[in-house]
C-alpha positions as CSV (number, residue, x, y, z in Angstrom):
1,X,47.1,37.9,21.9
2,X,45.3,34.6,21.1
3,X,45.9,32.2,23.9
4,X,45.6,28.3,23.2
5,X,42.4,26.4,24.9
6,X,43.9,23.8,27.7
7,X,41.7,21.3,28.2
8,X,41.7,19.7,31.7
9,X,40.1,16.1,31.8
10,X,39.9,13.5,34.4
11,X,37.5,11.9,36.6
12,X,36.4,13.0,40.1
13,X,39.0,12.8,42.5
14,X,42.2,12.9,39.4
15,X,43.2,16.1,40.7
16,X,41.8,18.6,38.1
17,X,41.2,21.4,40.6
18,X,44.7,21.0,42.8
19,X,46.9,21.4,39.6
20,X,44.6,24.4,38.1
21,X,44.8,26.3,41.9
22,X,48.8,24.9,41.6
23,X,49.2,26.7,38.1
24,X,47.1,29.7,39.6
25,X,49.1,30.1,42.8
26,X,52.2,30.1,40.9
27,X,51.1,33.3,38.5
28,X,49.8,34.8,41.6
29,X,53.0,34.7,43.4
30,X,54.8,35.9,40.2
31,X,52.8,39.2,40.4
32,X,53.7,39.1,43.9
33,X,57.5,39.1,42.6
34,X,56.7,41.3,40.4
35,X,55.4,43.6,42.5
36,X,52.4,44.4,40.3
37,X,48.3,43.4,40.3
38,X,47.7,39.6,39.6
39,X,46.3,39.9,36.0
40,X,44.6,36.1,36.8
41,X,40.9,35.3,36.7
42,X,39.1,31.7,38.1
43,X,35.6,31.2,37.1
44,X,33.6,28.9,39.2
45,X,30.1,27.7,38.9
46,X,28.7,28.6,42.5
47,X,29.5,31.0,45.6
48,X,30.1,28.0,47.7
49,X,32.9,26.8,45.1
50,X,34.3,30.2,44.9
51,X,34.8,30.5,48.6
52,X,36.5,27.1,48.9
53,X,38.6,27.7,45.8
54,X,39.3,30.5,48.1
55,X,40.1,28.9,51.2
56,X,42.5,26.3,49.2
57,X,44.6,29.0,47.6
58,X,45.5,30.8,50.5
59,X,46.1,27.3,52.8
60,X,49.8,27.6,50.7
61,X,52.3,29.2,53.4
62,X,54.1,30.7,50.4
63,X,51.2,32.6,49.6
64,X,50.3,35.2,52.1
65,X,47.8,37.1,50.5
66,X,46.4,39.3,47.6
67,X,44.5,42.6,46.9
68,X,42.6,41.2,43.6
69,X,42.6,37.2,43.0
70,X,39.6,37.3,41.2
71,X,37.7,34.5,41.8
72,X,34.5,34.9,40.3
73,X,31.3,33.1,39.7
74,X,30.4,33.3,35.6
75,X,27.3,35.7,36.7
76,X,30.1,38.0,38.9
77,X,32.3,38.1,35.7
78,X,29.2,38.9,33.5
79,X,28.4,42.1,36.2
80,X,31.7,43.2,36.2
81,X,31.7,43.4,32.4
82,X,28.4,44.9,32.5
83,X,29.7,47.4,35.3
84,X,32.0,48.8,32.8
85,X,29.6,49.1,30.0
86,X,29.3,52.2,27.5
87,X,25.4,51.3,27.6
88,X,23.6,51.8,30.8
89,X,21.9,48.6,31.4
90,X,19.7,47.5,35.0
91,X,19.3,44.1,36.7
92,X,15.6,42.7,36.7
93,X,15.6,40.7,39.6
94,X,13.2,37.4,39.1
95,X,10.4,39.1,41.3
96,X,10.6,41.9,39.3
97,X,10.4,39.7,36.1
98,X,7.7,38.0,37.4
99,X,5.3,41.2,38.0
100,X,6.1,42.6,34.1
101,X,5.4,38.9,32.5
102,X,2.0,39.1,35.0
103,X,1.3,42.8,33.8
104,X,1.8,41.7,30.2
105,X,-0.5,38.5,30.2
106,X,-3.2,40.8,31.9
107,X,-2.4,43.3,28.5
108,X,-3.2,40.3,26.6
109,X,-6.5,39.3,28.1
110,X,-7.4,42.8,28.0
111,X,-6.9,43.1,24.3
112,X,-8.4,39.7,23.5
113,X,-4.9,38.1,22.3
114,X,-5.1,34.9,24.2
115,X,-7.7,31.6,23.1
116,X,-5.8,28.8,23.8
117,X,-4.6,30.2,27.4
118,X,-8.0,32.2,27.9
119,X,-9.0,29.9,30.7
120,X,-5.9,29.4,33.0
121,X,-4.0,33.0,31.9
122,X,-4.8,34.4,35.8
123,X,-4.0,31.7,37.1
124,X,-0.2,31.3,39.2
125,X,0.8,27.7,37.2
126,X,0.6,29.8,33.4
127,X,2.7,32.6,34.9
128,X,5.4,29.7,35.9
129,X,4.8,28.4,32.7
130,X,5.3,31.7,30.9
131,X,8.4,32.6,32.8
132,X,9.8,29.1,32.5
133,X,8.9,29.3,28.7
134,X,11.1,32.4,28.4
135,X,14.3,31.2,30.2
136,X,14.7,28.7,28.4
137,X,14.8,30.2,25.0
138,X,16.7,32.8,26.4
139,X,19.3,30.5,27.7
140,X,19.7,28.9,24.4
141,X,19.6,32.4,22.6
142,X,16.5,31.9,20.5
143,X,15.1,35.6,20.1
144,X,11.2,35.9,20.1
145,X,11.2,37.4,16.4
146,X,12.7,33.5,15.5
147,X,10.6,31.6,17.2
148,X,7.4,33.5,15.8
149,X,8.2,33.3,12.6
150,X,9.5,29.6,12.9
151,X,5.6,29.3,14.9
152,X,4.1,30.6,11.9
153,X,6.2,28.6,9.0
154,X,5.6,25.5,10.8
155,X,3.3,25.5,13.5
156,X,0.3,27.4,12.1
157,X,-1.9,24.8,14.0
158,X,-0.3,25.0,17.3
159,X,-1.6,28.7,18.9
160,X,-0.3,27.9,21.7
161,X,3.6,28.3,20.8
162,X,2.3,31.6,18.8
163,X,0.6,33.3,22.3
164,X,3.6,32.6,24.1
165,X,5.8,33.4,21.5
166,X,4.0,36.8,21.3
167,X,4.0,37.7,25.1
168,X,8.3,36.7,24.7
169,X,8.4,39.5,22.1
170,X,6.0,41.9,24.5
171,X,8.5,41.1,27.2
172,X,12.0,41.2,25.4
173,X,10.4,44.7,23.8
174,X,9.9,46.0,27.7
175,X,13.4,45.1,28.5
176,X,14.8,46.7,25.3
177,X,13.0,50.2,26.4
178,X,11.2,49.8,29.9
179,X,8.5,52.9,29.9
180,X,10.6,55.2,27.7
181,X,14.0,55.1,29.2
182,X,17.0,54.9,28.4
183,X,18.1,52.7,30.8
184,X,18.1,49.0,29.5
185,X,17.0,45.9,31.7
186,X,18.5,42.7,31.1
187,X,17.1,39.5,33.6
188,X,19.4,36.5,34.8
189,X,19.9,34.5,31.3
190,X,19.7,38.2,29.4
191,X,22.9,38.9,31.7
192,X,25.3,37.0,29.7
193,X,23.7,38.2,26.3
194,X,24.8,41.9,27.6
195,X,28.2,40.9,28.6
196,X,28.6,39.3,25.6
197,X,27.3,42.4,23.4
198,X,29.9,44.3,26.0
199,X,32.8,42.1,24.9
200,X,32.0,42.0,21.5
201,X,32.5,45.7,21.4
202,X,35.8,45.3,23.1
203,X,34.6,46.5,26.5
204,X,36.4,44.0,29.0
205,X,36.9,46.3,31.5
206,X,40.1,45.0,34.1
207,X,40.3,42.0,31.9
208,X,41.4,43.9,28.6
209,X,44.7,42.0,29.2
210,X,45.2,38.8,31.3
211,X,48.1,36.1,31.8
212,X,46.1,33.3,33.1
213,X,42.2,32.2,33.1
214,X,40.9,29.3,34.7
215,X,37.6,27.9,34.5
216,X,36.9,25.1,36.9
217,X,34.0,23.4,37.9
218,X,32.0,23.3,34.9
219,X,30.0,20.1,33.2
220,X,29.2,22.1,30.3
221,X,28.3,26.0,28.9
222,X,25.4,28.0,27.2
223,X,26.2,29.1,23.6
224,X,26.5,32.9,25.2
225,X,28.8,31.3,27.3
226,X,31.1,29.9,24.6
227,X,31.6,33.4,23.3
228,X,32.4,34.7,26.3
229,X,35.4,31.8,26.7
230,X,36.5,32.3,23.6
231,X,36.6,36.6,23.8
232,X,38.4,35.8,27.1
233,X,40.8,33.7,24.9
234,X,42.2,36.7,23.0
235,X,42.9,38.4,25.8
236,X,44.8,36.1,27.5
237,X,48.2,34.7,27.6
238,X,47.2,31.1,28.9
239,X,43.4,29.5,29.0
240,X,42.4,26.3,31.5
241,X,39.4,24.5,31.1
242,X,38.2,21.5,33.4
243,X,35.5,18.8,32.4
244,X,34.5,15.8,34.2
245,X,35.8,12.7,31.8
246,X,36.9,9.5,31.9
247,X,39.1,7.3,29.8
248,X,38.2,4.7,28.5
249,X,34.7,6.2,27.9
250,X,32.5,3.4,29.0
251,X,29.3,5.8,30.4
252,X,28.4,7.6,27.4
253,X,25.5,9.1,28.6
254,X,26.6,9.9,31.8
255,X,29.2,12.1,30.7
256,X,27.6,13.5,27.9
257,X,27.2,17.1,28.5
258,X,31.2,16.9,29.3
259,X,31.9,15.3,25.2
260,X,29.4,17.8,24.2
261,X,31.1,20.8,26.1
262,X,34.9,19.2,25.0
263,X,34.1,19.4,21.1
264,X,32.3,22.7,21.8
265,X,35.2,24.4,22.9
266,X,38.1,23.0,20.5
267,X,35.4,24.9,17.9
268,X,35.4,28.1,20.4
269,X,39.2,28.2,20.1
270,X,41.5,28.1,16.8
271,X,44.4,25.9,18.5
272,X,43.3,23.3,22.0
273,X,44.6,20.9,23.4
274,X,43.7,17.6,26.1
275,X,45.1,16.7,28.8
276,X,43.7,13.7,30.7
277,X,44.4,12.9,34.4
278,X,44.6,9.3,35.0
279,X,43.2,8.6,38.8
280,X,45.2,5.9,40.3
281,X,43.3,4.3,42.6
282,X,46.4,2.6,44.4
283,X,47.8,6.3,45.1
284,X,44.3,7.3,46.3
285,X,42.9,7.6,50.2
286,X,39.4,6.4,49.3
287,X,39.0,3.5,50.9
288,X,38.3,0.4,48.0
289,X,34.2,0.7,48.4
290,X,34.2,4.1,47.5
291,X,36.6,3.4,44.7
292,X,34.0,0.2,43.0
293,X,31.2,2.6,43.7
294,X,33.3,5.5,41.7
295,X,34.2,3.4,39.2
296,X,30.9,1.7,38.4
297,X,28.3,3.5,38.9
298,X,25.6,4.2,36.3
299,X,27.0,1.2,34.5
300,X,24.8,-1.6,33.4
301,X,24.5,-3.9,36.4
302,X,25.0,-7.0,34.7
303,X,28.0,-6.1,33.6
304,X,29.4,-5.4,36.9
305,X,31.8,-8.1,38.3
306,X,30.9,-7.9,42.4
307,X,33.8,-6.6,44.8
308,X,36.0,-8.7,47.1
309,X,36.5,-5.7,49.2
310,X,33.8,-3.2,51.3
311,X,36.4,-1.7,53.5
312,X,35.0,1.6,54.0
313,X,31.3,0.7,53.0
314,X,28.6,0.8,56.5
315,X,25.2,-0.1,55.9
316,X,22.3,1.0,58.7
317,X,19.0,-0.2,58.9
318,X,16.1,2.2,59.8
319,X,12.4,2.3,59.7
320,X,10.8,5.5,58.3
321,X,12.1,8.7,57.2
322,X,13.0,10.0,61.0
323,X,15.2,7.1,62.1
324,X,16.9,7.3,58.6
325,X,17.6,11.1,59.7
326,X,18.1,10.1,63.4
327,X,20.9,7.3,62.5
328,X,22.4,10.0,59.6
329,X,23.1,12.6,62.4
330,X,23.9,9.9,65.1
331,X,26.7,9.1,62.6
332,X,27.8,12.6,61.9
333,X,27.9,13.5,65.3
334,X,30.4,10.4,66.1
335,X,32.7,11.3,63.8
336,X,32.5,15.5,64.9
337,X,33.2,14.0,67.8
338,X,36.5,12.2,66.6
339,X,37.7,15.5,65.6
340,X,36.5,15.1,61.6
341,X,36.3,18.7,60.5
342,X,32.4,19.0,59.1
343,X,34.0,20.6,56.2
344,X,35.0,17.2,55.2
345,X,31.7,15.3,56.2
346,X,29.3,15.0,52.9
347,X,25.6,14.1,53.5
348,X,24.2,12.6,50.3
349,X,20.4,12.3,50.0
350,X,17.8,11.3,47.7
351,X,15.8,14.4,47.2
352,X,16.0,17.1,49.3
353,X,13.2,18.7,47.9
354,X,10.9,16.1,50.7
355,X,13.4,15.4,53.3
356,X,15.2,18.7,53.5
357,X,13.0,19.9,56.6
358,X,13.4,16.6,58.3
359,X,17.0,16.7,58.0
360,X,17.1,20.4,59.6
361,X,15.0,19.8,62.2
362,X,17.1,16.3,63.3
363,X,20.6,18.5,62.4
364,X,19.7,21.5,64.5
365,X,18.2,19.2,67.6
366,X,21.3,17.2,67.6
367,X,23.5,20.4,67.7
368,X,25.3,19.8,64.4
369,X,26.6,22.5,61.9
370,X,25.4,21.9,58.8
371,X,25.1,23.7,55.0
372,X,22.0,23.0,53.1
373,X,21.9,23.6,49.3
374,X,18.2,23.9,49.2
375,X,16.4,26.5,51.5
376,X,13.7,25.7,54.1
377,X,10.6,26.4,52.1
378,X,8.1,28.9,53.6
379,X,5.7,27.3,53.9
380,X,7.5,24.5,56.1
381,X,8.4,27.6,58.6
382,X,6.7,26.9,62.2
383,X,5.0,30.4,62.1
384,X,3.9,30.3,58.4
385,X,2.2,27.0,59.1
386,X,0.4,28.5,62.3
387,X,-0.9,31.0,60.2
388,X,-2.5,28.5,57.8
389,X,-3.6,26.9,60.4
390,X,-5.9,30.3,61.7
391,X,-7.1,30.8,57.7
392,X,-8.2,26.8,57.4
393,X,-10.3,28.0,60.5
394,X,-12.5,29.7,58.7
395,X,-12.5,27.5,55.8
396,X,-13.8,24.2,57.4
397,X,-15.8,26.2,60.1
398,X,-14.3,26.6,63.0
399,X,-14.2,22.7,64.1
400,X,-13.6,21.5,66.8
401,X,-9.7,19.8,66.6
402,X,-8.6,22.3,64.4
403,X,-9.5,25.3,67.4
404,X,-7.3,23.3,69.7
405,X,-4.5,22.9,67.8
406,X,-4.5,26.4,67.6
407,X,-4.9,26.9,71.3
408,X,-2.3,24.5,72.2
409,X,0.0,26.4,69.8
410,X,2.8,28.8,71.2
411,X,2.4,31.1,68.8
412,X,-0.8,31.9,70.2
413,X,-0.3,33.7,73.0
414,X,-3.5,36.2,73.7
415,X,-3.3,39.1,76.3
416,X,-5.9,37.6,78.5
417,X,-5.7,37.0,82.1
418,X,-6.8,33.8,82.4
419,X,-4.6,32.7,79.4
420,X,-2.3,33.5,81.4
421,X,-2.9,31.4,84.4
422,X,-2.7,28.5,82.1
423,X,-7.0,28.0,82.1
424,X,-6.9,27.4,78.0
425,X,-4.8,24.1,78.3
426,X,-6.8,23.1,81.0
427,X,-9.9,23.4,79.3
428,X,-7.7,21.6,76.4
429,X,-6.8,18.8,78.2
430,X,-10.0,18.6,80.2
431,X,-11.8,18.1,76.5
């Protein structure tokens, strides 16, 4: 069976997703019919995505309920292949990973292999380096025998690219046979390369034969991944595909990695086709603010004509980072209290790699439920920073505002008497 590629196109908010989970809820009531197991499968970028996906299939009265809908993430497809294997094969979590690239750089030093690095090789920031170096040729599926002899052909002056393209062939050659086992190891972008090697020797487990496969969500795919799609394509009788675009295409670079993915695919597949979803804004509930903002952002702002209209569009002032949050969650606790399910409430921020703490600590103080896509670094943890707080001690000895901060902690809470009784903040205070 060779199934034809359907492409899906359209802007945010066309209605990709509701007439893929339409398509899919149809061919999952047909099994239901049938009285047989769904043979369907939905890939989708993230857990969070896969859970709502989820929630909006089974919002259909019609459709009760089913023992295997399949909704999978591309890494959850990828371990179900590999579950199946004939080759026994072992995650390496990215802890794990990080411990064999540390052992390996220590082989090197050890064995006088590194000039260039010699200086930094202990040191945490060439490890990230290392590690970082390694994903990404792995994502791209550039195997360390390549790059050395591509380092060597062209880049004899570089040693640089040479050491770290020798400790990617030390660490690829652990994976291939970790301390004389035969158990294989393959890390998070060596995940798809064994589910590909799977499929390619027809070893698709409960996907051997499939009626429908969509894959929603997606901006663009690895070249592992393109394999993968277009194995999955022979074993099924229909294939959907998503992408963000837009037509006319006036922001070129914007969706770039969406043209890139489209022509990648029509070569994946040996028939395609488009289909584009026009968004009519007159049909849509956006309000027309949102709609200028949709349509003309990352444009050139001299070429945009101004709007007549900013129903929908509230500007607040605030001064510093903490009224910005305060007025945020003063907001989103209005409209929780209007009865706006929080599901449908979107905080958008600039980076939440500085503010994400801030916007916790205002969220949880004003009692508002809230999902974070970045976690709440460690070191930002009220206990973690205690502790540091006990080891700078030592380091800028023992002064003087530094030992009350620590006193006036409540994390420190010693098992003396007078503590106790409260005589440690009164000396505090009394200083």
């Amino acid at each position: 069976m060779l199934a034809e590629i359907e492409i899906v196109t359209g802007i945010a908010g066309a209605g990709k997703t509701a007439q893929l989970q339409a398509e899919y809820r149809a061919a999952l009531l047909q099994a239901e019919r049938n009285r047989r197991v769904p043979q369907v499968l939905w890939i989708t970028p993230t857990l969070r995505s896969r859970e709502l996906v989820r929630q909006q299939l089974f919002a259909d009265s019609n459709l009760k309920g089913c023992f295997a809908p399949n909704i999978l993430t591309f890494d959850q497809f990828a371990e179900q292949i590999l579950r199946h294997s004939s080759e026994p094969v072992r995650f390496l979590s990215d802890t794990a990973k990080r411990l064999v690239v540390r052992t390996l750089i220590n082989q090197q030093q050890e064995q006088n292999q590194l000039i260039h690095f010699r200086s930094i090789a202990h040191t945490e920031g060439y490890l990230e380096l290392a590690c970082q170096f390694i994903s990404e040729l792995k994502r791209d599926e550039i195997w360390p025998e390549r790059f050395l002899e591509t380092c060597h052909q062209y880049l004899q002056s570089r040693r640089k690219d040479c050491e770290l393209g020798e400790l990617y062939l030390a660490y690829q050659n652990f994976l291939q046979n970790p301390s004389g086992t035969q158990i294989k190891l393959y890390d998070a972008e060596g995940r798809f390369w064994s589910a590909r090697d799977a499929l390619d020797r027809g070893e698709f487990g409960p996907f051997s034969a499939l009626d429908l496969v969509v894959v929603d969500g997606f901006t663009d795919f690895t070249f592992t991944q393109y394999k993968i799609l277009g194995h999955l394509a022979e074993r099924t009788q229909r294939m959907l595909i998503s992408l963000p675009l837009e037509e006319p295409q006036t922001r070129l670079d914007l969706f770039a990695k969406s043209l890139a993915a489209r022509k990648g695919l029509k070569g994946t597949a040996r028939r395609s086709s488009v289909r584009h979803l026009t968004h009519k804004s007159e049909t849509s509930s956006s309000p027309p603010a949102i709609e200028f903002i949709a349509r003309n952002m990352f444009l050139n702002p001299r070429k945009i004509v101004p709007s007549p209209d900013a129903t929908g569009l509230k500007l607040t002032s605030a001064i510093g980072p903490t009224s910005e949050a305060e007025q945020i969650a003063r907001e989103v606790k209005r409209l929780l209290l209007k009865g706006v399910a929080p599901a449908d409430i979107v905080v958008s921020y600039r980076s939440l790699k500085e503010e994400s703490a801030l916007l916790t600590d205002v969220f949880t103080a004003a009692g508002i439920p809230f999902y974070c896509d970045n976690p709440r670094a460690l070191t930002e943890l009220p206990l973690t920073k205690a502790l540091f707080s006990i080891l700078q001690l030592e380091q800028e000895d023992w002064s003087y505002e530094r030992l009350m901060k620590l006193v006036d902690s409540n994390f420190f809470r010693p098992d003396w008497s007078h503590s106790a009784e409260g005589e440690l903040s009164e000396i505090s205070n009394s200083a």
